[in-house]
N, C-alpha and C positions, 0 to 999 in steps of 0.2 A: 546693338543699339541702332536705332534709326538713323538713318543719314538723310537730310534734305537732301532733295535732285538741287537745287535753289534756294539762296538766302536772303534774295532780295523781293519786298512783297510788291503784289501786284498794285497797279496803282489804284485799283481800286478797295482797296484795306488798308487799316491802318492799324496802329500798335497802341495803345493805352491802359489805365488802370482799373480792371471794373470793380467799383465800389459794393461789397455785399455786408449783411448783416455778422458775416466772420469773418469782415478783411478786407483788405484790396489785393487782387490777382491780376497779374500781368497779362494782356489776353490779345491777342490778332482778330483782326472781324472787318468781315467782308461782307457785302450785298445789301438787301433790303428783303425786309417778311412777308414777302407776297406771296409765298404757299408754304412760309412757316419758317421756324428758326430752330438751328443745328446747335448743341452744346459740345465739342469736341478735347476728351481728355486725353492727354499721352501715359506713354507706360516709364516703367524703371529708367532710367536714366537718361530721359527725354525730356522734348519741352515742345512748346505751342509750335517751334520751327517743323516739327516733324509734320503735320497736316497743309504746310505752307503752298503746297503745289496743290491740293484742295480747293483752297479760298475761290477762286477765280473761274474753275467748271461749275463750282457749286451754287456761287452768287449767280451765274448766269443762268442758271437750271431753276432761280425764283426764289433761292433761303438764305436766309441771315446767318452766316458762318460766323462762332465764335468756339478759337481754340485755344486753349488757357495753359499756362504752367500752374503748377499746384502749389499749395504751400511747401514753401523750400525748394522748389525745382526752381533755376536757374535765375528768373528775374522775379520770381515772387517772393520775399523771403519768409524766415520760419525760426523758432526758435531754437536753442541748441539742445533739447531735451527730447527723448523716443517718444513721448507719453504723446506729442504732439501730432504725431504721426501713426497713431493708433490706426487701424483700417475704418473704423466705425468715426475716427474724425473725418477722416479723409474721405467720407460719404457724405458728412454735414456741409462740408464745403460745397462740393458739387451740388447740393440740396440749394446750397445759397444764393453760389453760381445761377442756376437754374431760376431763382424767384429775383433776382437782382434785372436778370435777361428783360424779365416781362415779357406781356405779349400772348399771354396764354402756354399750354402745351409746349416742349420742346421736344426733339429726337435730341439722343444723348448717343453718345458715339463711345465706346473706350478703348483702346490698344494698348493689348496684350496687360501688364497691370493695370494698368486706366480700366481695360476692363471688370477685373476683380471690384477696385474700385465702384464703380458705374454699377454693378450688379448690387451690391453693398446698399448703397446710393438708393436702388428703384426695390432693394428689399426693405427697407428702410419706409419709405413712399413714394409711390408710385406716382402719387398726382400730377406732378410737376411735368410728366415727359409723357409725348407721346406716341414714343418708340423705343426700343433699345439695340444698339448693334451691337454686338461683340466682334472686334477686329480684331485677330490673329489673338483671342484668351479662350481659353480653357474651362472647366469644368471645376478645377481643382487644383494642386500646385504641379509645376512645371514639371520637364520629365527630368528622369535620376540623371542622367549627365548635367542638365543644367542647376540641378540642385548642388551638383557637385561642385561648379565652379561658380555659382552664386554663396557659398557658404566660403568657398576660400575668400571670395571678395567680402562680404559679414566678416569675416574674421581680421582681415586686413584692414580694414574701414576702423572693427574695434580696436587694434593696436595701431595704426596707424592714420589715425582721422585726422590729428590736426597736420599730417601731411599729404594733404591733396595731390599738389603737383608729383609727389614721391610714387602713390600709388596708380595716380596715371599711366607715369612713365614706364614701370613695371605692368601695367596690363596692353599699353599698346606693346612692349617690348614680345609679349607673346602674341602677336596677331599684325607681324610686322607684313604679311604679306596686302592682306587689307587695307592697313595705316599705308603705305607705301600707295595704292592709287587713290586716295582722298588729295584735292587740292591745295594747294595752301591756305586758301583761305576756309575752305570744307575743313582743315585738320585745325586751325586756329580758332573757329567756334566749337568747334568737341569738346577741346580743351577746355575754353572758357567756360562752356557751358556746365564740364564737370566741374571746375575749381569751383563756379558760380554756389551750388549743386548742398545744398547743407548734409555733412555726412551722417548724422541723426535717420530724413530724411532716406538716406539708402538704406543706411544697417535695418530700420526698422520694415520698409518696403521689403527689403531681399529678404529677409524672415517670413512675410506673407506670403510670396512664390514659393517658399520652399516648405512650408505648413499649410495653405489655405483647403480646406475642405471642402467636399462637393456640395454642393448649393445647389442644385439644379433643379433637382425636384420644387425646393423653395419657390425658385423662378419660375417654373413651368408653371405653377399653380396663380400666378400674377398673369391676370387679365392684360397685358401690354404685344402688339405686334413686335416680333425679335428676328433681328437677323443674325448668322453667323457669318462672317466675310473673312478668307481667310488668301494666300498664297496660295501655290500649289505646293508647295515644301513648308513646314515651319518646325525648328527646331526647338522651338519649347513647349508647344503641343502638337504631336503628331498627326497628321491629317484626319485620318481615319477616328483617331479619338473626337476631332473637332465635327466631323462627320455625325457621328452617333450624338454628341451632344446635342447636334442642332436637332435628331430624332427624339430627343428624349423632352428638350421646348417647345418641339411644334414649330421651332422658327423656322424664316426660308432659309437661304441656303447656297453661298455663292464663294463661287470658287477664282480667282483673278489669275490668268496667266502671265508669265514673265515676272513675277513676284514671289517674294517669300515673307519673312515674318513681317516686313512693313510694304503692306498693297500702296497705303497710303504714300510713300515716297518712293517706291518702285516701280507701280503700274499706276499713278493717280488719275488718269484720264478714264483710262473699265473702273476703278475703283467708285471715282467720283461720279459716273455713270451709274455705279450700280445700286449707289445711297439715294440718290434721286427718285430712280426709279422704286425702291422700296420707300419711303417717304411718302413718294405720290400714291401709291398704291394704299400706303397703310391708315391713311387722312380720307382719301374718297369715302 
């Protein structure tokens, strides 16, 4: 999962509810559209905190940062039924997202499921965006180890959903070395944020990482500028497969040191540098 470096926003963003034609989404937004406006979505068991050390390189580099929880991720909510959380809804949204923003054009951003998402989303139609990055997602579903322990959590989530706090406590109890340097306050928004978290919303997402098919060709044949931005490590898509993807889109192509599966909250200064610069480049 993603960990904010920081959970307190800059001052110059704010938190509120964006009103779209599917809802209201809880969303952070920063800057002003003076060389264009950012749609940024998070992955599996994240939320808008994850892009938070984003907002404030990004508004100063001229874009309107806005990073959303999805429906049923943590302060957006969702009903308690899978069907809600189909993949192809979960593209309508971000479609909504996106025309709610205004303003013309958007670059659409997605991490790691966000990405799936966001690919969905710009296969779906294109209009709306006029960019797409892929941060730290794939081509297709995750690799066999984390399918492995994405289907033990599906499986725990379906016998165990209406106990949240329960299956928390059993997944940091395996990743105690981890858990053990988060802050107090870093370890008491995880929490929150999963109990927040509708488990519908997981069981159905963690099925699409471990089923989702290659789409790529699809993509590639979509007229839109694409990046792939990834770690130098990532454990749900291998480098080298993230590598060859971005050969098979035509996308560029950028690699962030001192990061792994979230650039975005590990390295967000090369990160948010590196979106800028592809933004600018893909608009001229």
């Amino acid at each position: 999962m993603s960990k904010p470096p920081r959970l307190t926003l800059p001052a110059a963003a704010r938190a509120y509810r964006l009103s779209t034609a599917r809802g209201d989404f809880a969303v952070h937004e920063a800057g002003e559209p003076v060389r264009g406006t950012a749609l940024l979505v998070p992955g599996f068991t994240g939320s808008k905190e994850d892009f938070i050390a984003l907002l404030e390189p990004l508004s100063a580099a001229g874009y309107r940062v806005v990073a959303v929880d999805g429906r049923g991720q943590y302060e957006t909510p969702g009903p308690r039924e899978e069907s809600a959380y189909a993949l192809e809804e979960l593209a309508r949204d971000v479609l909504a997202q996106a025309a709610a923003l205004g303003g013309g054009p958007v670059h659409l951003v997605g991490h790691s499921l966000g990405g799936l998402v966001s690919r969905a989303a710009v296969l779906r139609d294109p209009a709306p965006f006029a960019s797409l990055t892929l941060l730290s997602s794939g081509p297709a579903a995750i690799s066999e180890e984390q399918q492995a322990r994405t289907k033990l959590l599906v499986a725990a989530l379906e016998a165990m959903g209406e106990d949240m706090p329960g299956i928390w406590a059993l997944m940091r109890s395996h990743d105690t070395e981890d858990a053990a340097s988060d802050s107090p306050e870093l370890a008491e928004f995880l929490r929150a944020r999963w109990l927040a978290t509708v488990p519908e919303q997981l069981i159905v997402t963690g099925r699409v990482l471990i089923s989702e098919p290659d789409r790529v060709e699809e993509l590639a044949a979509v007229a839109l500028p694409k990046l792939v931005l990834s770690g130098v490590v990532d454990y749900a898509w291998p480098i080298p497969l993230l590598d060859e993807m971005a050969r098979r889109l035509g996308a560029e192509r950028v690699v962030v040191p001192s990061a792994e599966h979230s650039p975005n909250a590990e390295n967000p200064q090369v990160t948010a540098g590196a979106l800028a610069a592809f933004w600018d480049s893909s608009t001229r």
